[in-house]
Every structure is written in structure tokens, then in C-alpha cells.
N, C-alpha and C positions, 0 to 999 in steps of 0.2 A: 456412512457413519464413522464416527474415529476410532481410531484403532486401538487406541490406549484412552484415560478418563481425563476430558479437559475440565477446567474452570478456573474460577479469578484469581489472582495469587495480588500478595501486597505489591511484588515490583509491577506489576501489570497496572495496578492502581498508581501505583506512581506516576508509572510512565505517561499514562495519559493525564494524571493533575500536572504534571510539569508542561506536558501540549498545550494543555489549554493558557495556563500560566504564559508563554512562551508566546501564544497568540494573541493573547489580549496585551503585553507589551508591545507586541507588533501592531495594534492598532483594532484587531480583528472587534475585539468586543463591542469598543466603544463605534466602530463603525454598523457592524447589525445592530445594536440598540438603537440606531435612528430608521431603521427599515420596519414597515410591517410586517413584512414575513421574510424569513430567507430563501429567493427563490433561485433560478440559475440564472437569473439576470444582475441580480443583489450578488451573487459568487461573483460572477464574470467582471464585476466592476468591482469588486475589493482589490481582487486581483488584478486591474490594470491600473491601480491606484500603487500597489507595490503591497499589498494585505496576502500573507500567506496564512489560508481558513488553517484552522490546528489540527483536522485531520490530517492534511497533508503536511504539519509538521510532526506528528505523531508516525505517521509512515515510514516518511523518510530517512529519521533519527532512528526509530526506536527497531525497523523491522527489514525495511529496505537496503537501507545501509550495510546494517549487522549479517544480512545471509548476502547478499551479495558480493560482498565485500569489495576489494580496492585492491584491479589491476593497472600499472601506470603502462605495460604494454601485452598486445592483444595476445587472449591462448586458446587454445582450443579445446572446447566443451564438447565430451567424449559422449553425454548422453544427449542433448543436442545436435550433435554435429555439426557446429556452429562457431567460426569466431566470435568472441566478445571481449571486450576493454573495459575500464572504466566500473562503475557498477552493474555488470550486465547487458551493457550498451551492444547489440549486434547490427547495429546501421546508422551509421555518421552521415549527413547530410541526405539521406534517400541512399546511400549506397552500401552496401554492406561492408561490414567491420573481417578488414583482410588479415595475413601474418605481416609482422612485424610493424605497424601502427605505434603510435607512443603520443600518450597526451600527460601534461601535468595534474599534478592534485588540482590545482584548483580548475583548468579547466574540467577535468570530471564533474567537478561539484555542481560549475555553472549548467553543464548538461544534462545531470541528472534531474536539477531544480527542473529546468524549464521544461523536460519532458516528463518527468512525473506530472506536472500539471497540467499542459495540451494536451498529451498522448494518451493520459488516462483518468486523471482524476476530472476532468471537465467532458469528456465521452461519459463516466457513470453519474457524473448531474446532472448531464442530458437525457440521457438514455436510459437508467434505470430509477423508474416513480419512487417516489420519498426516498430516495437517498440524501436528500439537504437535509431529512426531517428525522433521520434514526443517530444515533450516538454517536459520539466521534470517533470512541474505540471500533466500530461496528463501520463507518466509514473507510477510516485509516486500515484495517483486515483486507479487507474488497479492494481496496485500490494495492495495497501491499501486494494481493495475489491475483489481481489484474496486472501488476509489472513483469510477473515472476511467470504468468501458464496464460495471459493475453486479456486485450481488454474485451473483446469478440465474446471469450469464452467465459468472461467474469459477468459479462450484461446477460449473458444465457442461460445463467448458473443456475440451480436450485435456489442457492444462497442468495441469487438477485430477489427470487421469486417470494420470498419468505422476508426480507428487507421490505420490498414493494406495499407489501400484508402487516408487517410490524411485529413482522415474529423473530426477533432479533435473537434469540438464545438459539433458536433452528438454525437461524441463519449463520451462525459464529460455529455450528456444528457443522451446517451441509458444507461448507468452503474446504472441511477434511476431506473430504473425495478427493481433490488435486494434490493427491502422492503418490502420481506415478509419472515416470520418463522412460520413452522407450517401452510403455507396455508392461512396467515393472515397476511392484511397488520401490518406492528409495525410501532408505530410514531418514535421508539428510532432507525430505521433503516432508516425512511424517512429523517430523521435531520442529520444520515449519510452520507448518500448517496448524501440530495443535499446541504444545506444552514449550516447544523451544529445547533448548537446555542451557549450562550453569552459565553460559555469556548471555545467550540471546533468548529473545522475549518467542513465544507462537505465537502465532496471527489470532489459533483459538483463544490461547490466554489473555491476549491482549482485547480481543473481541467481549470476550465475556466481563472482563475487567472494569469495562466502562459503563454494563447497566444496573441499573439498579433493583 
């Protein structure tokens, strides 16, 4: 359960009318409106068409980015123990993210696009039932902390469990369990996970944000 009281706030509301906004100039709209349904085959071909769906613009932009943030060279993550680069990047080509590594901004950006969408957001449209078919805020959440604690442990989640069922308010709640590293709860994964704070959006917030 979360630790402190989530729910929708105006920026949260924003944040995903602007995704969706953002998507439908990318194509997304007018491309599902010609499919009967959106299934992960109708995903899979937006996206080799060059359509990025507006969960994963909403992810990316609004939650991904923001707690991740932007190193240009690699450092070591003290509750992980783990090199990472980039936005959280800990493995460049299959090989793990060593010291002293250096990529540019925009190489980051190219590798975060392409693996936030093979690496995770296309494993939970396969892998977890109705996720094409629950909100985008409630998408864009689950894949935000499928980057952040794996995508393994996001398709296993309660919160998978409760998406799967359509219980999307449960669902936006159970993904607050993943605030701990090391065994220990972190405050900087609690503010994740639910309300955020005054820069960045929670995944809860942002979860709740887009049902109605």
C-alpha cells in the first residue's frame, strides 16, 4: 500500500492530455482509427512504421526522464551497485555499463527511445493481458517502473494482476510496493512511485491521473 495519500492532480492531467496530443501529431490516432482493435500486432506495426503509442510518450517525457535523469559519463549507483550512463542505461550492447564510458546527449536519447520500446514496453503488450486496453496514464506507470525495478518484476507485479482485471485505481496503488533498494525503504523511490515532488510527476500521480 503507499505510504503517504496518492491521486490525480491538474499537472498529472496535463501531462498525459499533452501525450496523447503529442501522439496523435505523430500519427498514432489517425493510425488506430483504421484498426478494429488495438492489439500487439496493430502496436508492433505502428511502431515499425515510425508511430510512437502516447504511453510511451507520456513515460518517457514526463517520468522516465525526470527521475532518471542525464548522465553524459558513467557513475556508480551506490544502491545498486551498479554502473549506469545515460538515463539509467546499465548495459550498452549486451555488455555491461563500465567506469569511465562517455556518450552524447543525443546518443542517450536514441537509446533510451529504442529501448524503452523493445526492452519493455513491447514485453508488457505481450506479456501482461489488457495492457493495450487500460489508460495510457496506467500504461505509461507500468512501463515507467518496469525501466526503473525490471520488466520481469513489472509483468509479475500485483499491479500487472489488477491491469490484467481492469482494476486500474488498485493498479496505480499496488506499483507503490517498489520503494525499496537494498532492502530499504528509499524516500527518492517513495516520491517515485507515488505523488512525485515540486519538478517531477509520481508514477501514482500520474497513474490515477488519466482515469476517469
Amino acid at each position: 500500500m503507499p505510504i503517504g495519500k496518492i491521486a490525480a492532480s491538474k499537472r498529472g492531467k496535463a501531462a498525459v492530455f499533452g501525450a496523447v496530443l503529442a501522439a496523435a501529431a505523430g500519427g498514432w490516432a489517425a493510425y488506430v482509427a483504421t484498426q478494429p482493435s488495438v492489439t500487439p500486432a496493430v502496436v508492433r506495426t505502428a511502431i515499425a512504421k515510425g508511430i510512437t503509442p502516447p504511453a510511451v510518450q507520456l513515460a518517457v517525457d514526463r517520468l522516465i526522464k525526470p527521475w532518471e535523469g542525464l548522465v553524459l559519463t558513467s557513475h556508480w549507483d551506490p544502491y545498486a551497485k551498479i554502473w549506469d550512463i545515460c538515463y539509467g542505461e546499465t548495459r550498452i550492447n549486451g555488455k555491461p555499463v563500465t567506469a569511465g564510458m562517455r556518450f552524447t546527449k543525443a546518443e542517450c536519447e536514441q537509446m533510451l527511445n529504442r529501448r524503452v520500446i523493445s526492452d519493455y514496453f513491447l514485453p508488457l503488450v505481450d506479456r501482461v493481458k489488457g495492457y493495450n486496453d487500460a489508460p495510457i496514464s496506467v500504461q505509461a506507470s507500468l512501463l515507467s517502473g518496469a525501466y526503473n525495478f525490471g520488466v520481469g518484476a513489472a509483468v509479475g507485479s500485483t499491479a500487472a494482476r489488477h491491469v490484467s482485471a481492469g482494476r486500474y485505481a488498485q493498479a496505480c496503488a499496488a506499483q507503490t510496493a517498489f520503494s525499496k533498494a537494498g532492502g530499504q525503504v528509499v524516500k527518492g523511490l517513495v516520491k517515485r512511485r507515488e505523488m512525485g515532488d515540486a519538478q517531477r510527476l509520481g508514477e501514482a500521480e500520474t497513474c490515477l491521473s488519466g482515469l476517469k
